[in-house]
N, C-alpha and C positions, 0 to 999 in steps of 0.2 A: 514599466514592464507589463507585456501582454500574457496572459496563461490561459492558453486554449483546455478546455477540459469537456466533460456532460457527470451528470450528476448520476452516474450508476457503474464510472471507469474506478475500480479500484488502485489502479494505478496515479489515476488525476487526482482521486483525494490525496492519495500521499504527498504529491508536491503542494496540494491544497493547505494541508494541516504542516507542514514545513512551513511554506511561506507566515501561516496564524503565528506555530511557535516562535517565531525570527523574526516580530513585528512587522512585517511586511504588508500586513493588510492594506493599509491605502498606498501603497508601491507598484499594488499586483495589479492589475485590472482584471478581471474575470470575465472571458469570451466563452460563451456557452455554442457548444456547436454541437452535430453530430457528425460522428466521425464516419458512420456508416454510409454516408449519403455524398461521399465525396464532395465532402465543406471545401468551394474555393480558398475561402480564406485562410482554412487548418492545412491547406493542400502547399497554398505559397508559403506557409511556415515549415512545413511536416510533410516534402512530399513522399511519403510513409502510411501519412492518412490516419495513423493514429496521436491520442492522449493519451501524457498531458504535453504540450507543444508551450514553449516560453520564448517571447523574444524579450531580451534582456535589454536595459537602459542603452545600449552600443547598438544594438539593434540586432548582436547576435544572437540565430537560433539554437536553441538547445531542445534536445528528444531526449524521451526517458527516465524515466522518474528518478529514481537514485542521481543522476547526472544534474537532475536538475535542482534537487534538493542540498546536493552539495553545492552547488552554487549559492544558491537561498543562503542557507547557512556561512556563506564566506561575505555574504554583501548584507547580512541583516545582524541585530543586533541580540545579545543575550546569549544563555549556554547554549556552546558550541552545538549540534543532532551528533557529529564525528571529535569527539573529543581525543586531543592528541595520545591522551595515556591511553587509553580503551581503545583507538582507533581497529585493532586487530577482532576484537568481543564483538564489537559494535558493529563493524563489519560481516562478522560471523552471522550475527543474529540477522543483518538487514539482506544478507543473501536468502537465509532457510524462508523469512517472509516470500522475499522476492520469490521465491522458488514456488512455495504453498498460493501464493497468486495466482499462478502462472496453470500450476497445474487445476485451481478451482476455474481461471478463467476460460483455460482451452475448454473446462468438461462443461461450462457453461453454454460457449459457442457449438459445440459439439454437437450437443442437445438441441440448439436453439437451426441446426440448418439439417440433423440425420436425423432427431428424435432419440427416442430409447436405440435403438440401433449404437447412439456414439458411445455407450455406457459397456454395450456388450461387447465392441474393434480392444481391439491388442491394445490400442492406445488408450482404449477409456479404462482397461483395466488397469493398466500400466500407473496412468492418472491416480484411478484410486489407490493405490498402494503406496504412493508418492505421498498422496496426501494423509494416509494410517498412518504413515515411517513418520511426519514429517512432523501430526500432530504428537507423535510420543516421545520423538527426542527434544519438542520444544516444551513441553510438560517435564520429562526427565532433568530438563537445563534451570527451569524456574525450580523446581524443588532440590536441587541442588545446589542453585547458587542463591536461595533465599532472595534474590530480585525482586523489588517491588518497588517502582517507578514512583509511586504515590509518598513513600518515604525518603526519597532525595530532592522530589519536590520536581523533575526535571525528566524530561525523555530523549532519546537517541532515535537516527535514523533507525536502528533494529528496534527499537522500541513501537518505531510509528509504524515498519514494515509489519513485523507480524499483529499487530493488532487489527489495522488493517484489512490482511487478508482473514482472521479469526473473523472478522463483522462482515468479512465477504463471504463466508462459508454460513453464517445465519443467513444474511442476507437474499444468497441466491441456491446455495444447498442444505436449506434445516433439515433435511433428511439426514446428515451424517450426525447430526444430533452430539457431538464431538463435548458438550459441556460437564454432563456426567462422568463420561470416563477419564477428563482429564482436570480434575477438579482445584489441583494447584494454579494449571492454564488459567482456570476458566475464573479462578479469583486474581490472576496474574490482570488478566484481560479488564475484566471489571474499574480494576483502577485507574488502568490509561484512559478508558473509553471517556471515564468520570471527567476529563479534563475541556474545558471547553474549544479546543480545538479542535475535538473530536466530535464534542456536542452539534456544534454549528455547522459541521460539514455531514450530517449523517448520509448515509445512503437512502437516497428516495426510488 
C-alpha cells in the first residue's frame, strides 16, 4: 500500500496514526508530496489533489481520511479504531473531530491566501463559533463520560480524530489558547497524544 500524505495535513496524520495503531507500519509505504503544487503522482491517485490518498494492495484508490482509516483498520491487525459495540459513540466523536478539522483547517487556508481579512468574512466568524461550540461540547462529553483512552490501554477512530485536530488548533491556531478553559479536554488530550503513534507522527 501507497499513503500519499505531507507532514502538516492534519487529515494525513489521521490515516497516518491509524495505519501505526493497525500495525501497518511496513505495509504503508509513505509518499511525501505536496498537494499544493499539483503532485502528478498525488494527482493520478487523487485527482482531487488532496491528502491523505491510499492505494491499497488491489491497487484500489481510496480519498479521505475516515474512509481510509476504516479500511486500515479492516486489513490490519489488533483492537478494532470502530469497534462493533461503540460503533455509533465512536462515530459520534470521529465526526465532531472531523468537523473541529475542517473548520481549524478552512480558517488556516483562509488566512494563509485573504490574511486577517478571512478571520473578519461571515465565514471566518462562523468558523470560530464552530470551533467555541465544538470545543465545549467535546470537554462537556469527556467530563461526563469519565473517558480516558490511557486507561483501556486502546484508541478509536474518534479518539484519533479529535486529538488530532486539538494538536492542530496548538499546532496552527495557539491563539485560541483552548487548554485552560477546557481543562478535562486538555487532560483527556494529554493521554492520547502520550501514545507513540502520536509521538512519531507530530506535526512539523
Amino acid at each position: 500500500m501507497q499513503l500519499f500524505l505531507n507532514a502538516t495535513s492534519p487529515y494525513a496524520r489521521v490515516a497516518r496514526i491509524a495505519a501505526l495503531e493497525k500495525g501497518l507500519a511496513d505495509r504503508v509505504e509513505l509518499i511525501w508530496c505536496d498537494p499544493w503544487s499539483d503532485d502528478e503522482a498525488l494527482l493520478a491517485v487523487n485527482p482531487v489533489g488532496r491528502v491523505p490518498a491510499l492505494t491499497t494492495d488491489d491497487g484500489t484508490a481510496l480519498v479521505e481520511s475516515p474512509l481510509i482509516a476504516m479500511h486500515l483498520d479492516a486489513v490490519g491487525q489488533g483492537p478494532d479504531l470502530v469497534p462493533g459495540a461503540q460503533q455509533s459513540e465512536v462515530l459520534h466523536r470521529a465526526g465532531l473531530g472531523q468537523g473541529l478539522m475542517e473548520a481549524a483547517f478552512n480558517s488556516v487556508i483562509g488566512r494563509k491566501h485573504q490574511g486577517a481579512a478571512a478571520d473578519d468574512s461571515v465565514l471566518g466568524q462562523r468558523r470560530a463559533r464552530a470551533i467555541a461550540r465544538t470545543l465545549a461540547a467535546l470537554d462537556n462529553e469527556v467530563i461526563e463520560g469519565g473517558d480516558n483512552p490511557d486507561n483501556r490501554g486502546t484508541v478509536t477512530l474518534g479518539d484519533i480524530a479529535v486529538a488530532v485536530a486539538l494538536d492542530y488548533l496548538l499546532f496552527r491556531m495557539p491563539e485560541i489558547d483552548w487548554q485552560p478553559r477546557h481543562p478535562a479536554l486538555a487532560d483527556w488530550h494529554e493521554a492520547v497524544i502520550a501514545r507513540e503513534s502520536f509521538r512519531t507522527t507530530r506535526f512539523q
